[in-house]
C-alpha positions in Angstrom: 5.1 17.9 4.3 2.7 18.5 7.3 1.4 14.7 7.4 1.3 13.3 10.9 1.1 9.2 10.4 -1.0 7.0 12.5 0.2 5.2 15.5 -0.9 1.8 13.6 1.2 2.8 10.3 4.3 4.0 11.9 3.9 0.7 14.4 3.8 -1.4 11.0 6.5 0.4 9.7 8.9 -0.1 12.2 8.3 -3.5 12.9 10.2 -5.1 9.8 11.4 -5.1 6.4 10.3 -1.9 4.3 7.1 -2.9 3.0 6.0 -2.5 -0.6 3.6 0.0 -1.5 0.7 -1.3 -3.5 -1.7 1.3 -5.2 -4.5 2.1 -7.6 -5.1 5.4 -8.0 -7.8 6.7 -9.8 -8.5 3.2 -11.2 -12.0 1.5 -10.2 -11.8 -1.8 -9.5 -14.8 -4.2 -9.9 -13.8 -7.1 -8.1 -11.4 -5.6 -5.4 -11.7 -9.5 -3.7 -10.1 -11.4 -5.9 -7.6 -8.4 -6.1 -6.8 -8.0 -3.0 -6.6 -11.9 -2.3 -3.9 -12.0 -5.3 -1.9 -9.4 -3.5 -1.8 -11.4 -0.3 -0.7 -14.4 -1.8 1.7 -12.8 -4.0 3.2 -11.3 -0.2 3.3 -14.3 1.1 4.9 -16.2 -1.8 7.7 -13.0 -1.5 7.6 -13.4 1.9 6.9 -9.6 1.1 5.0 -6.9 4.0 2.8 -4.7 2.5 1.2 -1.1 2.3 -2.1 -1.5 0.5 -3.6 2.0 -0.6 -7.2 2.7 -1.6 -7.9 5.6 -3.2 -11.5 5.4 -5.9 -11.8 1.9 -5.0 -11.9 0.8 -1.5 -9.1 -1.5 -1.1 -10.4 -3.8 2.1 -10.8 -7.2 3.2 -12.5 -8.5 6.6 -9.6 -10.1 7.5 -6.0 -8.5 6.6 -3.0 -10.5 7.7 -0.8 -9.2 9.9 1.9 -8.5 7.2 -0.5 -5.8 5.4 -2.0 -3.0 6.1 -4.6 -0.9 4.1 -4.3 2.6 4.0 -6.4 5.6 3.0 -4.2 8.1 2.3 -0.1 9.2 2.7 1.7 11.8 1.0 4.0 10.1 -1.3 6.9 12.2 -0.8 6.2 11.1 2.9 5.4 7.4 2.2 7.9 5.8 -0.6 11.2 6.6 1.1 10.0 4.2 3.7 8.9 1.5 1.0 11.0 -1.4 -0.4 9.5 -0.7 -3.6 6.6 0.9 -5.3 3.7 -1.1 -7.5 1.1 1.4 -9.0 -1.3 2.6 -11.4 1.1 4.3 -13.1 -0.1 7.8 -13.2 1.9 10.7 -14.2 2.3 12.1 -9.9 3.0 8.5 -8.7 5.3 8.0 -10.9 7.4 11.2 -10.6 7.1 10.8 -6.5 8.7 7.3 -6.7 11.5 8.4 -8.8 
C-alpha cells in the first residue's frame, strides 16, 4: 500500500503496547458520547491503548486521553499488523483484512 501515516499515529504507535483497533464502519451511531466514554473506560479497566476509527459516524471527544487516539482513516492491511487486536463492525472487508 501507498499509505504514508501521520507523525502523531506512528508517534502513538511506537510508544507502547500494540493498541487495539476499535471501529464502526458504515454503522451510524447516535450517541457517539456515551460510546466513546464506554470505550475509554473499558481501556482503562484493560489497562488497554487504543486506535479509535471514525468512519460514517465521527468518532471524537474534546478531550482524548493520552492512551487513545482517533483516527480518520488507515488502510487495514497497513493498520492491523500493528494492532493487539481488532474490535469492529463486522463487515465482510474488515473482517477478511484482520484475518
Amino acid at each position: 500500500t501507498d499509505f504514508e501515516a501521520s507523525e502523531d499515529l506512528l508517534n502513538f504507535l511506537e510508544k507502547g503496547e500494540p493498541p487495539v483497533f476499535v471501529g464502526f464502519g458504515s454503522m451510524v451511531i447516535e450517541d457517539t458520547k456515551s460510546l466513546i466514554n464506554m470505550i475509554i473506560e473499558a481501556a482503562r479497566e484493560t489497562s488497554s491503548r487504543v486506535i479509535l476509527q471514525s468512519s460514517w459516524s465521527k468518532m471524537a471527544c474534546d478531550a482524548m486521553p493520552e492512551f487513545m487516539m482517533a483516527i480518520e482513516s488507515a488502510p487495514h492491511d497497513w493498520l492491523f499488523p500493528r494492532m493487539g487486536a481488532v474490535v469492529h463492525h463486522g463487515g465482510a472487508g474488515t473482517v477478511a483484512a484482520g484475518l
